[in-house]
HTML snippet that shows the backbone in 3Dmol.js (N, CA, C, O; Angstrom):
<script src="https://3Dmol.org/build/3Dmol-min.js"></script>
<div id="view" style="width:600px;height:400px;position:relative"></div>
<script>
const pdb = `
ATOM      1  N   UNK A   1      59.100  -8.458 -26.590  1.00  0.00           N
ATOM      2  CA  UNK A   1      59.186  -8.486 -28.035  1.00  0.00           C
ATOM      3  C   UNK A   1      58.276  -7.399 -28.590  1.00  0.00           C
ATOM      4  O   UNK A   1      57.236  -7.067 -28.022  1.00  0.00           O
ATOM      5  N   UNK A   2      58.619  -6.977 -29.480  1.00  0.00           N
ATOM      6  CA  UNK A   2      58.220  -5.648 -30.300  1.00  0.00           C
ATOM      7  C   UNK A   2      56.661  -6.414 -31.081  1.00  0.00           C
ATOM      8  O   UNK A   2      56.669  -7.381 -31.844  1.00  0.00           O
ATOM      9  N   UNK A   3      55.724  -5.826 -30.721  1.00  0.00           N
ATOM     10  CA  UNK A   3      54.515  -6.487 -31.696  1.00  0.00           C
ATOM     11  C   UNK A   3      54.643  -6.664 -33.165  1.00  0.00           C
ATOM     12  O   UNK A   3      54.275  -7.660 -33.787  1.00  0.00           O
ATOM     13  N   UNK A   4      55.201  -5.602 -33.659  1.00  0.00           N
ATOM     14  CA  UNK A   4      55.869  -6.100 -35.246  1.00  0.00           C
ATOM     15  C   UNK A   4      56.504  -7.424 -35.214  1.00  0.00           C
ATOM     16  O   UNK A   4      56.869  -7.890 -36.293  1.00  0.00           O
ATOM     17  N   UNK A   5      56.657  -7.981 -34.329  1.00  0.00           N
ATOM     18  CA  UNK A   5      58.025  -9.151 -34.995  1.00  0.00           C
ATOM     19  C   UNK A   5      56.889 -10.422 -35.161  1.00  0.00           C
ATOM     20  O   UNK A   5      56.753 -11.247 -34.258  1.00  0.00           O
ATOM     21  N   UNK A   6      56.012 -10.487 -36.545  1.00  0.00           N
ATOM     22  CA  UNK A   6      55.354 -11.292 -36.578  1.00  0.00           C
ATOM     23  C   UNK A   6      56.084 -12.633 -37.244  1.00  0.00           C
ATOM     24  O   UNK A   6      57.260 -12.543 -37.597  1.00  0.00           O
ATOM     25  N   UNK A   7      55.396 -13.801 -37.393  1.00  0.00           N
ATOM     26  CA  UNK A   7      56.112 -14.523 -38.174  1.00  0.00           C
ATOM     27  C   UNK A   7      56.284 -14.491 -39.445  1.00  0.00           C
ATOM     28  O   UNK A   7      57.137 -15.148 -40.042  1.00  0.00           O
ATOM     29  N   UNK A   8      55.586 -13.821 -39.885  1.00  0.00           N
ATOM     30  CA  UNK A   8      55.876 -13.663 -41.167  1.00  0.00           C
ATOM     31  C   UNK A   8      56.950 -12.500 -41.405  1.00  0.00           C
ATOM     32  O   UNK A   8      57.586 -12.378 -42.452  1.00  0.00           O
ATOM     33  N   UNK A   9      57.052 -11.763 -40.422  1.00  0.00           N
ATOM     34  CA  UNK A   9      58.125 -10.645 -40.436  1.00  0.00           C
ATOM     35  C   UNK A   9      59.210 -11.192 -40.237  1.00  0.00           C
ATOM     36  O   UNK A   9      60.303 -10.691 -40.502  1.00  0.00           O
ATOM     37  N   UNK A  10      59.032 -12.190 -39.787  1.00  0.00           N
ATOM     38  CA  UNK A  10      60.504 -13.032 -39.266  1.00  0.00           C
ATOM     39  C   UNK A  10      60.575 -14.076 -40.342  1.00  0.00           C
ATOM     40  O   UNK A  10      61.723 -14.391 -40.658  1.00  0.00           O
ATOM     41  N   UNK A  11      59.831 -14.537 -40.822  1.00  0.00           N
ATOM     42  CA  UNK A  11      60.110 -15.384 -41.923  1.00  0.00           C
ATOM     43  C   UNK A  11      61.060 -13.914 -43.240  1.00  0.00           C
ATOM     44  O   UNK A  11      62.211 -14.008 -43.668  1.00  0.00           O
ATOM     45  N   UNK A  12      60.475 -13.239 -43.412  1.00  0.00           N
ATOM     46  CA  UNK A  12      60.836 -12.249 -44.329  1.00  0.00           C
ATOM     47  C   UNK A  12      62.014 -11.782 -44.204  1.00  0.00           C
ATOM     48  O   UNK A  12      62.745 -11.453 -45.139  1.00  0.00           O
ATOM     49  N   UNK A  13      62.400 -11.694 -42.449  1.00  0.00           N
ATOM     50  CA  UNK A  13      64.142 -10.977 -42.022  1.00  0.00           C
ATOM     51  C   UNK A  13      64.822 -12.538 -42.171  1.00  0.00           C
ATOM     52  O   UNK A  13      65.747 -12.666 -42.972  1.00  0.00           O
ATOM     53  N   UNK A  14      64.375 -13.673 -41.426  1.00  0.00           N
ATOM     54  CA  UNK A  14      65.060 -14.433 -42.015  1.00  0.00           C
ATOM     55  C   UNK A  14      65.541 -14.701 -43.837  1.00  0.00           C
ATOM     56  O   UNK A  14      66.675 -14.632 -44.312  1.00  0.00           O
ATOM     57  N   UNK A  15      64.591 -14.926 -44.357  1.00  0.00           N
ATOM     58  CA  UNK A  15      64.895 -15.660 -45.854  1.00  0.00           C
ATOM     59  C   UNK A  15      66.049 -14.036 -46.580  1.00  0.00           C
ATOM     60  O   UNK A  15      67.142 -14.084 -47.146  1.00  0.00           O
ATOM     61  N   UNK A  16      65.227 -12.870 -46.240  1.00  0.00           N
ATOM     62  CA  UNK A  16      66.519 -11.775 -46.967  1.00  0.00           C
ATOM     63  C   UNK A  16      67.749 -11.987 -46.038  1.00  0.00           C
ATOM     64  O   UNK A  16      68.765 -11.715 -46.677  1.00  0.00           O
ATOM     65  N   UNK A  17      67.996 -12.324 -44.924  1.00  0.00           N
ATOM     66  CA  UNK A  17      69.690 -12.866 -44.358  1.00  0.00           C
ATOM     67  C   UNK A  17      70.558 -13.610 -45.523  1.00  0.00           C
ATOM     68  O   UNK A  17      71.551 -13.411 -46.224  1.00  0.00           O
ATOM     69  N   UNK A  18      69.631 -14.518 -45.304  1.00  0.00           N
ATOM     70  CA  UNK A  18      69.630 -15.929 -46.050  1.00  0.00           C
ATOM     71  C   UNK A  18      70.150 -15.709 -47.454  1.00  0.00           C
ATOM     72  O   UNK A  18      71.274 -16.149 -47.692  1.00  0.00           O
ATOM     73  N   UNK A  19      69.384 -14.994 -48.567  1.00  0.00           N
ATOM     74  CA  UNK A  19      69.126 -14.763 -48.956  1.00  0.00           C
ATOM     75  C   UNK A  19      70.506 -13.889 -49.810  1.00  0.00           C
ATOM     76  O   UNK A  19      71.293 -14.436 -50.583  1.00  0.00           O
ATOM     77  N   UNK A  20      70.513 -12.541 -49.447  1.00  0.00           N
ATOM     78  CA  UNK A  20      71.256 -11.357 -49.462  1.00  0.00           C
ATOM     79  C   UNK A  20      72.911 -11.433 -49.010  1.00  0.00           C
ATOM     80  O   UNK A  20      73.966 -10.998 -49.472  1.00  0.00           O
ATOM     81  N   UNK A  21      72.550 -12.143 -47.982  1.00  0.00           N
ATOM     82  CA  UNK A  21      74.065 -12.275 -46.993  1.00  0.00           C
ATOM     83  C   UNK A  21      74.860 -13.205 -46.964  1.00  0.00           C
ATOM     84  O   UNK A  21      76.043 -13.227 -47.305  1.00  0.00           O
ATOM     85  N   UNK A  22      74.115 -14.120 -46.487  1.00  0.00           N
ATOM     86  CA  UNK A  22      74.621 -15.101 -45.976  1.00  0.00           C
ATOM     87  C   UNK A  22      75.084 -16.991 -47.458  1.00  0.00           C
ATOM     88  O   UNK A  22      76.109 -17.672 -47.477  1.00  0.00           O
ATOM     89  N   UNK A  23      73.779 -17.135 -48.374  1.00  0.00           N
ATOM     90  CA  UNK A  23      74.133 -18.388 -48.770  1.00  0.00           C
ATOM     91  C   UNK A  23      74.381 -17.747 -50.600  1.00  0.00           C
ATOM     92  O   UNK A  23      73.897 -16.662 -50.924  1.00  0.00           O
ATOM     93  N   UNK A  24      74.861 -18.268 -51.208  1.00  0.00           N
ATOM     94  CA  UNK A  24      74.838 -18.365 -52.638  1.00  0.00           C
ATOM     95  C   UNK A  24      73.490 -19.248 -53.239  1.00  0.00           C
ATOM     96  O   UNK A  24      73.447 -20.435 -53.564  1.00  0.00           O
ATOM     97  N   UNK A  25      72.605 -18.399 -53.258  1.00  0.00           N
ATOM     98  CA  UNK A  25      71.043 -19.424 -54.182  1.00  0.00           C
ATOM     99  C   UNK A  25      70.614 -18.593 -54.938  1.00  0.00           C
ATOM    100  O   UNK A  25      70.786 -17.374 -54.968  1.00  0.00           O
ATOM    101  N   UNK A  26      69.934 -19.386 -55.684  1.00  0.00           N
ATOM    102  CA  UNK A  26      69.263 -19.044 -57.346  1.00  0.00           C
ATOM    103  C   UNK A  26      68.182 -17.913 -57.066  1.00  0.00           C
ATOM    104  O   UNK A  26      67.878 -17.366 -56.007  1.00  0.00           O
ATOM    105  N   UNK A  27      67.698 -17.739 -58.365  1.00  0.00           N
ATOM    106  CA  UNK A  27      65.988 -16.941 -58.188  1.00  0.00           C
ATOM    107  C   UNK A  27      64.839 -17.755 -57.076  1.00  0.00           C
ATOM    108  O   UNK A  27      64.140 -17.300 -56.171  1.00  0.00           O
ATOM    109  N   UNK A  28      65.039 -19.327 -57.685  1.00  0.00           N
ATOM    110  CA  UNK A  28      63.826 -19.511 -56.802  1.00  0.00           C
ATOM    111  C   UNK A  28      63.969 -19.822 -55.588  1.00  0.00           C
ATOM    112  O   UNK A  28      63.032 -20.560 -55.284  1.00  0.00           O
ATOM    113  N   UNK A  29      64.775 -19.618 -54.565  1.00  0.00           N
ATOM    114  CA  UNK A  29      65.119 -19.701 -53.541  1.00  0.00           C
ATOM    115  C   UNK A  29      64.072 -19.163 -52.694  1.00  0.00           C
ATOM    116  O   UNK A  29      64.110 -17.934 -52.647  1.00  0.00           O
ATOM    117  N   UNK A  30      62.847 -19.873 -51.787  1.00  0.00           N
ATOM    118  CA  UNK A  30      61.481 -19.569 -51.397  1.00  0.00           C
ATOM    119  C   UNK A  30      61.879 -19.523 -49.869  1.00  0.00           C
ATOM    120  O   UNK A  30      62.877 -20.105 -49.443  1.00  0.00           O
ATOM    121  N   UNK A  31      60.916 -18.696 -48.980  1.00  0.00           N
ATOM    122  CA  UNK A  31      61.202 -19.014 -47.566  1.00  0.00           C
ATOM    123  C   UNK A  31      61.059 -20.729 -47.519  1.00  0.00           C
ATOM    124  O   UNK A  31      61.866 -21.171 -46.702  1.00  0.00           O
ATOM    125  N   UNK A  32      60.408 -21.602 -48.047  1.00  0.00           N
ATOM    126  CA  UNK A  32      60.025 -23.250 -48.152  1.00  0.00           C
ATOM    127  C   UNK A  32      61.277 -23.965 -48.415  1.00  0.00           C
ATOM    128  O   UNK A  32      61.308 -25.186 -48.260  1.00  0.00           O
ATOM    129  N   UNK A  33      62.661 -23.097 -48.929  1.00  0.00           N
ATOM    130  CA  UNK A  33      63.711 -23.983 -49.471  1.00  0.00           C
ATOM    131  C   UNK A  33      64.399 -24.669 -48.501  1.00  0.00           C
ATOM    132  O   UNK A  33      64.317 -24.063 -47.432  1.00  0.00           O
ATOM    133  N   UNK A  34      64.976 -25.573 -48.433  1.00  0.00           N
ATOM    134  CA  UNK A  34      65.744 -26.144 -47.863  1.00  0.00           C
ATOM    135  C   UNK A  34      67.315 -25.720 -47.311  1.00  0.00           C
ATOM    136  O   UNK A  34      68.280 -25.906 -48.053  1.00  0.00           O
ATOM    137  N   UNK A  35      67.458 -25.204 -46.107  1.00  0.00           N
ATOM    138  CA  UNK A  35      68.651 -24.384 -45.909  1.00  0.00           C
ATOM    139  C   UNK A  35      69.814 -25.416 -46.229  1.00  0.00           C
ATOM    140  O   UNK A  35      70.736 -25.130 -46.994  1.00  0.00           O
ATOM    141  N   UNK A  36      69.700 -26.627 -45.590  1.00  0.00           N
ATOM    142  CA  UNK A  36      70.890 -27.323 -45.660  1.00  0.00           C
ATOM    143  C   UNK A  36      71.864 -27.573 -47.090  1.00  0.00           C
ATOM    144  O   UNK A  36      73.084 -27.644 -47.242  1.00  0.00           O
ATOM    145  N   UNK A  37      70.315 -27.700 -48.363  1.00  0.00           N
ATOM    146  CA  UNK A  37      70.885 -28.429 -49.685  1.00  0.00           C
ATOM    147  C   UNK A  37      71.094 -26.813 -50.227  1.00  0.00           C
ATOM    148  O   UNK A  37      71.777 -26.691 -51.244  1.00  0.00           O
ATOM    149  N   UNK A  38      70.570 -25.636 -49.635  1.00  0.00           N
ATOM    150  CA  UNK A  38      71.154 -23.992 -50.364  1.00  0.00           C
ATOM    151  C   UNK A  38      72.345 -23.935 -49.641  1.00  0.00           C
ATOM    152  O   UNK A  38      72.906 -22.861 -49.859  1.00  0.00           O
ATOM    153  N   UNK A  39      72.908 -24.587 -48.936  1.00  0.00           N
ATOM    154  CA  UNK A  39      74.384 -24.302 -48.516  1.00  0.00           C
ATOM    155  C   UNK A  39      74.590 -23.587 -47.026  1.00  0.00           C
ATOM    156  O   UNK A  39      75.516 -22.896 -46.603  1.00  0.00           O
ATOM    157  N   UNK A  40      73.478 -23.985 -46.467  1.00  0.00           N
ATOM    158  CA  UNK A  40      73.833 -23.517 -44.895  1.00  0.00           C
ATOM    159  C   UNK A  40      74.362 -24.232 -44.079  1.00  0.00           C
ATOM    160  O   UNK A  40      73.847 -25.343 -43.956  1.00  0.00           O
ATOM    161  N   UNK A  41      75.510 -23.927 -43.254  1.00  0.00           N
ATOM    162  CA  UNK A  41      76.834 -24.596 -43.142  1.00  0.00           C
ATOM    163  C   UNK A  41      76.779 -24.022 -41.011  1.00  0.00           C
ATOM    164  O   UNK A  41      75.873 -23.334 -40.541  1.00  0.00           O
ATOM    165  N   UNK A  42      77.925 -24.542 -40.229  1.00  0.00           N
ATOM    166  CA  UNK A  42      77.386 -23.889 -38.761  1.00  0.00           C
ATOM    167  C   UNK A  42      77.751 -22.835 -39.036  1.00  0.00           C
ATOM    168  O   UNK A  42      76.936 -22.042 -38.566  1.00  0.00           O
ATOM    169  N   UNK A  43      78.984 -22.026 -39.839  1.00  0.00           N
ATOM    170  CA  UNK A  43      79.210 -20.338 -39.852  1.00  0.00           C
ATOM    171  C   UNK A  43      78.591 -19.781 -40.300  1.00  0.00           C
ATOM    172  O   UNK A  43      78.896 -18.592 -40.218  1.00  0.00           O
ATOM    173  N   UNK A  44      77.060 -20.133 -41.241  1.00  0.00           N
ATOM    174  CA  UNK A  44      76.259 -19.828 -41.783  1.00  0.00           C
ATOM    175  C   UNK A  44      75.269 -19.257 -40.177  1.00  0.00           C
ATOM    176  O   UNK A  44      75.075 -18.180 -39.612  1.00  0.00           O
ATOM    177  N   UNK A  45      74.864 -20.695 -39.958  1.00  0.00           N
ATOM    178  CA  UNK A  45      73.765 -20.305 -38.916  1.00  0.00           C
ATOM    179  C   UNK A  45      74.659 -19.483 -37.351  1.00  0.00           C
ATOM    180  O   UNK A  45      74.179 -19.071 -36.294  1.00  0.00           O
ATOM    181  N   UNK A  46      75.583 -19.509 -37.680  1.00  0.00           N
ATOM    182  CA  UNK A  46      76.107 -18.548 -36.441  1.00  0.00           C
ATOM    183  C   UNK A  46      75.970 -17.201 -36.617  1.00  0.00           C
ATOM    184  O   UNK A  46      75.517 -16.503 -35.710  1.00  0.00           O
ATOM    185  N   UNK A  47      76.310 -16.740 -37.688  1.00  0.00           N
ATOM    186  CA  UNK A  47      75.908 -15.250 -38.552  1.00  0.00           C
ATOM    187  C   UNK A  47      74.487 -15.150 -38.522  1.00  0.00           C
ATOM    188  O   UNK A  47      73.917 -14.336 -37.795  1.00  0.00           O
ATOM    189  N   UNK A  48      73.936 -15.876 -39.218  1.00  0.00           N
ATOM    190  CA  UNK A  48      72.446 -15.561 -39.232  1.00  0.00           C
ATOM    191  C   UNK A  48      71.782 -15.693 -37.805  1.00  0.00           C
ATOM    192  O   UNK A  48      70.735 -15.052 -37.724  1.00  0.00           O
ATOM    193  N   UNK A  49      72.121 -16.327 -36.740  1.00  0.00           N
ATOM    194  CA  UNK A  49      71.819 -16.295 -35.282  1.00  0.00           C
ATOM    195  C   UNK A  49      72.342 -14.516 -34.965  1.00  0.00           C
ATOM    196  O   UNK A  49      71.577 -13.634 -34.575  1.00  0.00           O
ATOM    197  N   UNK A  50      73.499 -14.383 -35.197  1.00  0.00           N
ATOM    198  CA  UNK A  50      73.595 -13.062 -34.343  1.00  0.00           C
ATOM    199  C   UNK A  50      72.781 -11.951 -35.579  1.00  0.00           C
ATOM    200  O   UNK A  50      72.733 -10.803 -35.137  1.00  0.00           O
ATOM    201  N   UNK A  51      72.321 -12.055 -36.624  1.00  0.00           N
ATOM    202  CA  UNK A  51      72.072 -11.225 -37.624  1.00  0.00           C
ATOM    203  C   UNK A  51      70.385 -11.020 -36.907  1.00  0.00           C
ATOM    204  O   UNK A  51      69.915  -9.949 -36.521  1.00  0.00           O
ATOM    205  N   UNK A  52      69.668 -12.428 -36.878  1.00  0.00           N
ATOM    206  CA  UNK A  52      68.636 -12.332 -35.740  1.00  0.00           C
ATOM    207  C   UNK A  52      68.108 -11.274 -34.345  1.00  0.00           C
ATOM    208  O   UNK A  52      67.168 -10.581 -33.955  1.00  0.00           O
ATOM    209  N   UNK A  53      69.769 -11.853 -33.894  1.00  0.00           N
ATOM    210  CA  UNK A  53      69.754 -11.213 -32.332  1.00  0.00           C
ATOM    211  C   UNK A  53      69.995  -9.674 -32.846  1.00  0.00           C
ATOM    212  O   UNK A  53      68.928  -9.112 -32.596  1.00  0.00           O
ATOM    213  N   UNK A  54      70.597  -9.031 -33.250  1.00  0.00           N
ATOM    214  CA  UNK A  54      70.854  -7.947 -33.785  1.00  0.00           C
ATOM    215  C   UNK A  54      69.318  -7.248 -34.225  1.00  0.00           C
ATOM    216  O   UNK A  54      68.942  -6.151 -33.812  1.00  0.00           O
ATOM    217  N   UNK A  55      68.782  -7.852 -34.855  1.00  0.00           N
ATOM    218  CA  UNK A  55      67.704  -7.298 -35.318  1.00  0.00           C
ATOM    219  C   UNK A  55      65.961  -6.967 -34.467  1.00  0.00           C
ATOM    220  O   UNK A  55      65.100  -6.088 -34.515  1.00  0.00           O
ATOM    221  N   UNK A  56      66.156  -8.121 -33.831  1.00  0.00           N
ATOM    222  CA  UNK A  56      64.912  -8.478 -32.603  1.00  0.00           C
ATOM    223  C   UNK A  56      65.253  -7.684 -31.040  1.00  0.00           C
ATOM    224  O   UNK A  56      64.633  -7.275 -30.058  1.00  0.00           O
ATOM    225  N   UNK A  57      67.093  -7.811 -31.702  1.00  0.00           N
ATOM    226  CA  UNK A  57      67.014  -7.296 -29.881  1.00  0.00           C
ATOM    227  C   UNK A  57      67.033  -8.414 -29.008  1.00  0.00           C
ATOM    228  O   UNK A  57      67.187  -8.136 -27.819  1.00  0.00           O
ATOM    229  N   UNK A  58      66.886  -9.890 -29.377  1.00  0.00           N
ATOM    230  CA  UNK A  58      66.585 -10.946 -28.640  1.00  0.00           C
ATOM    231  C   UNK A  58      67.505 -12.123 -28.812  1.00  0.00           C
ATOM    232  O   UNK A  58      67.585 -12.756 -29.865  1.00  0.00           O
ATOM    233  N   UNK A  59      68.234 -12.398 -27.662  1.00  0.00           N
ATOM    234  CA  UNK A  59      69.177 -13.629 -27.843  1.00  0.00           C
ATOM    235  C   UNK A  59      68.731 -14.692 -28.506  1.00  0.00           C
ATOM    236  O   UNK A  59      67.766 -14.302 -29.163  1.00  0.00           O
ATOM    237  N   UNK A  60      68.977 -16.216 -28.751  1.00  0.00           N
ATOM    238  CA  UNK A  60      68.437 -16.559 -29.574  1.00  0.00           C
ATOM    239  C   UNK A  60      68.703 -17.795 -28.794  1.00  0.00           C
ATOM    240  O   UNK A  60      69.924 -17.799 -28.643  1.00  0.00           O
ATOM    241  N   UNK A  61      68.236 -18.773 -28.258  1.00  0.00           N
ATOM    242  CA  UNK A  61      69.364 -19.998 -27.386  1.00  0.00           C
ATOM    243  C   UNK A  61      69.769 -20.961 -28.495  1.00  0.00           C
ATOM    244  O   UNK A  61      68.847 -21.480 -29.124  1.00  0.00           O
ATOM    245  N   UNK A  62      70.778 -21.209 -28.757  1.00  0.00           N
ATOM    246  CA  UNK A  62      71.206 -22.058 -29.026  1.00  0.00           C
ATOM    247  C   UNK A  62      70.619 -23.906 -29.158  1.00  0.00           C
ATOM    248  O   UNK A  62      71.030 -24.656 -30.043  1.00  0.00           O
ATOM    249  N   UNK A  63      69.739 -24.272 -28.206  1.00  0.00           N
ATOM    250  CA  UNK A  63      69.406 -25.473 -27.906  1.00  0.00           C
ATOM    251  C   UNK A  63      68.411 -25.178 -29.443  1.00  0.00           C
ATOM    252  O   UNK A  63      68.209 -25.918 -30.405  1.00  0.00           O
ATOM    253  N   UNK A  64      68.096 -24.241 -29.245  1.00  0.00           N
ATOM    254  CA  UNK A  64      66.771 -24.332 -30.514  1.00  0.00           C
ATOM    255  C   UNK A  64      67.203 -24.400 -32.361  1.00  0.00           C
ATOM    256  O   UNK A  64      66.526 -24.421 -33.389  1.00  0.00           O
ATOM    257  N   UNK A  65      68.554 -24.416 -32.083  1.00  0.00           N
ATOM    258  CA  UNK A  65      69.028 -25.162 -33.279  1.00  0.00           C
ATOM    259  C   UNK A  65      69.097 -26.013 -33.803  1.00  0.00           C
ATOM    260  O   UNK A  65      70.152 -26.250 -34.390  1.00  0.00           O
ATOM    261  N   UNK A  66      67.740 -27.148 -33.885  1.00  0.00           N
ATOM    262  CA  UNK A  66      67.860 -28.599 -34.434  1.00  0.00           C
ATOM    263  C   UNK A  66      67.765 -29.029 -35.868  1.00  0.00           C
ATOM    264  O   UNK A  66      67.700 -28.025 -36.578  1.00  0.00           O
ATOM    265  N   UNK A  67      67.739 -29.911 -36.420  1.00  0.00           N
ATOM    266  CA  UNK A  67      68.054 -29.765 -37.896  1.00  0.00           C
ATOM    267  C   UNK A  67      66.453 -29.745 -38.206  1.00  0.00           C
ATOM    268  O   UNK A  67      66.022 -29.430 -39.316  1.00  0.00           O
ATOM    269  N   UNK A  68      65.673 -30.089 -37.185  1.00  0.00           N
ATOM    270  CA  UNK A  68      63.969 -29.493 -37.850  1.00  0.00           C
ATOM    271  C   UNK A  68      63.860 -28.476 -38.067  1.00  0.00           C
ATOM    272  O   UNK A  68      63.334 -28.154 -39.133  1.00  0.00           O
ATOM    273  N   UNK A  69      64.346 -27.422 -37.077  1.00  0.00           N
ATOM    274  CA  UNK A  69      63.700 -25.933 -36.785  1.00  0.00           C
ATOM    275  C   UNK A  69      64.602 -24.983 -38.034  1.00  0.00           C
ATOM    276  O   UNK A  69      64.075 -24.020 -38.591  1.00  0.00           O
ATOM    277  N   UNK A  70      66.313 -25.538 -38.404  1.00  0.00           N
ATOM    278  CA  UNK A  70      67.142 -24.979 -39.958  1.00  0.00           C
ATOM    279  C   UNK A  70      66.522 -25.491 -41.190  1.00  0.00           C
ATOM    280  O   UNK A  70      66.998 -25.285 -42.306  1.00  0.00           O
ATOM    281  N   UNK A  71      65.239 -26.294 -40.919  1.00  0.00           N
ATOM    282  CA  UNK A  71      65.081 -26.837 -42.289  1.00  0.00           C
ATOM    283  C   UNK A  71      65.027 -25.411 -43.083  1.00  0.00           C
ATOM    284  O   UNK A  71      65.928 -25.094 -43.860  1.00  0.00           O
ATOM    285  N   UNK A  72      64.205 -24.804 -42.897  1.00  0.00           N
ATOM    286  CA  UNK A  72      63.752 -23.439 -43.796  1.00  0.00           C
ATOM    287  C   UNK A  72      63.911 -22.441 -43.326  1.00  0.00           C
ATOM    288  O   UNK A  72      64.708 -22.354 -42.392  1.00  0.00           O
ATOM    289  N   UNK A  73      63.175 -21.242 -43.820  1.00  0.00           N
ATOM    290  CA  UNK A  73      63.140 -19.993 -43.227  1.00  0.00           C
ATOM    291  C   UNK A  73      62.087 -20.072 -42.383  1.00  0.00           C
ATOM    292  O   UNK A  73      61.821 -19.764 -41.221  1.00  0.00           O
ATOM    293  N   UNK A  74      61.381 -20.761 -43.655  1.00  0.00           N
ATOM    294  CA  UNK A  74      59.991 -20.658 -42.365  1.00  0.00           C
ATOM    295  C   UNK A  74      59.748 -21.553 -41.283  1.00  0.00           C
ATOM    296  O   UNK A  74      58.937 -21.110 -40.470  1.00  0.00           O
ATOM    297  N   UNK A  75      60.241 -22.751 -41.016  1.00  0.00           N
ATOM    298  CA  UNK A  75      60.478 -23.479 -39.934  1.00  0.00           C
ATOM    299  C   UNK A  75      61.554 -22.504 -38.704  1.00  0.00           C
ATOM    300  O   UNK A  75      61.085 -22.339 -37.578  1.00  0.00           O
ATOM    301  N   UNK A  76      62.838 -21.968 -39.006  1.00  0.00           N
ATOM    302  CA  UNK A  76      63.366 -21.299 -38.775  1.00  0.00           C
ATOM    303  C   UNK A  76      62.754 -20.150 -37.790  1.00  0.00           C
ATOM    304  O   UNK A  76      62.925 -19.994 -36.581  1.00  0.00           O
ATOM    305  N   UNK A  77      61.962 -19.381 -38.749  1.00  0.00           N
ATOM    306  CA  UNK A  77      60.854 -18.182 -38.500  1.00  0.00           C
ATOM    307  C   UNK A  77      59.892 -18.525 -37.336  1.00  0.00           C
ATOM    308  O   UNK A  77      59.751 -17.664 -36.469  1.00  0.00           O
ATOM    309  N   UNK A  78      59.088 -19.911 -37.204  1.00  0.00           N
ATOM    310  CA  UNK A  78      58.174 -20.154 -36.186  1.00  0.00           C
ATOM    311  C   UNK A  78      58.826 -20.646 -34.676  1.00  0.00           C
ATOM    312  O   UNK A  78      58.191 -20.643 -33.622  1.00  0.00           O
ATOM    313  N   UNK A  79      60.146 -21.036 -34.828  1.00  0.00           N
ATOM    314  CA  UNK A  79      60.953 -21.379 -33.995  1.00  0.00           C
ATOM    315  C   UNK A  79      61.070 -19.737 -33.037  1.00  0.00           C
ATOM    316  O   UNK A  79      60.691 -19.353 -31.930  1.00  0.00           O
ATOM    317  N   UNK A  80      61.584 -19.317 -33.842  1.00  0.00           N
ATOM    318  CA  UNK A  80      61.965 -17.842 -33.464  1.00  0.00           C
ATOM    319  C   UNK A  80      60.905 -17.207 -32.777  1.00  0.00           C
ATOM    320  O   UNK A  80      60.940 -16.930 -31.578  1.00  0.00           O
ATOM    321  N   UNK A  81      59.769 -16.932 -33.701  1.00  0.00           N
ATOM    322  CA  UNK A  81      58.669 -16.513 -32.881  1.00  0.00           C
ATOM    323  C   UNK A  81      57.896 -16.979 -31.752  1.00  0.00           C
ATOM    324  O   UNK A  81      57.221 -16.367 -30.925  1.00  0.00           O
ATOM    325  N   UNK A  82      58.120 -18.049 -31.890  1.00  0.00           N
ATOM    326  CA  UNK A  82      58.082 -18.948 -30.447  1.00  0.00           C
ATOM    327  C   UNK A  82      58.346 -18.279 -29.232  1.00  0.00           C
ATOM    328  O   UNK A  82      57.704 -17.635 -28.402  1.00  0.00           O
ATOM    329  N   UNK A  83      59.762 -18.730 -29.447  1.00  0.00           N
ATOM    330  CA  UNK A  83      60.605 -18.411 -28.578  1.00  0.00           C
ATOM    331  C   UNK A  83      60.511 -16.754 -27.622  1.00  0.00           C
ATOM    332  O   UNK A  83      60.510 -16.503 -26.417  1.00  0.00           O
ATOM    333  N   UNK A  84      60.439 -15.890 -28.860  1.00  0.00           N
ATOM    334  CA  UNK A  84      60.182 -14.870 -28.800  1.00  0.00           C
ATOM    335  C   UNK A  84      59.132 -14.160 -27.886  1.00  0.00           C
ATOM    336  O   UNK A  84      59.301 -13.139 -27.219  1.00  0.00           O
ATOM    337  N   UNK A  85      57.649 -15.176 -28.042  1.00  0.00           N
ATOM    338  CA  UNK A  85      56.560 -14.568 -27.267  1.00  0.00           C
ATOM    339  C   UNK A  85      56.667 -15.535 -26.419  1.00  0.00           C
ATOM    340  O   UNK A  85      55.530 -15.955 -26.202  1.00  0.00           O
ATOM    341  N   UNK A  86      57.436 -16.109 -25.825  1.00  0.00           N
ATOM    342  CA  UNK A  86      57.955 -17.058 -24.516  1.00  0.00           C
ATOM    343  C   UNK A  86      58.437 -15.748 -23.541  1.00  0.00           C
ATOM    344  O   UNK A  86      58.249 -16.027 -22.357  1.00  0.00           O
ATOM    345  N   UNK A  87      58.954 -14.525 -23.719  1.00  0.00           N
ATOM    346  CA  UNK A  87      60.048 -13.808 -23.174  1.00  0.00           C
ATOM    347  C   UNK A  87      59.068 -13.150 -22.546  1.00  0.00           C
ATOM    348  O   UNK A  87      59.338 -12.230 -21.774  1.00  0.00           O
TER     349      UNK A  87
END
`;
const viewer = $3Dmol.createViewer("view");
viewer.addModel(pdb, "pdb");
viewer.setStyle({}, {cartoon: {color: "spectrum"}});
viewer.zoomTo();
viewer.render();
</script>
């Protein structure tokens, strides 16, 4: 993993996916929001999984998709980075 890919860098590539691409949400839409009730759906998190992998360079497993780790960006984000300095 690239030393840039901090969590907060990953909180930041996550929530602009999120954000930009992927869900329909308001102004206050915070890395803290709730993905499920902003409209993240599985074709949601399948896009934003490869939008991830695309960006890190780093597969992403699948198992680590639980409805704890989609709550947010930033739950999302620490999952990732996890994972990440696991490799």
């Amino acid at each position: 993993m690239p030393p840039d890919w901090t969590h907060d860098r990953l909180t930041e590539l996550i929530h602009k996916i999120l954000r930009d691409d992927l869900l329909e949400v308001s102004g206050d839409f915070t890395p803290a929001s709730n993905l499920i009730e902003a409209g993240l759906d599985s074709l949601a998190v399948t896009q934003l999984m490869l939008s991830i992998e695309e960006s890190t360079g780093v597969w992403v497993d699948e198992s680590l998709l639980t409805p704890e780790n989609l709550k947010s960006s930033l739950s999302l984000a620490a999952c990732v980075h996890e994972h990440l300095n696991r490799r």
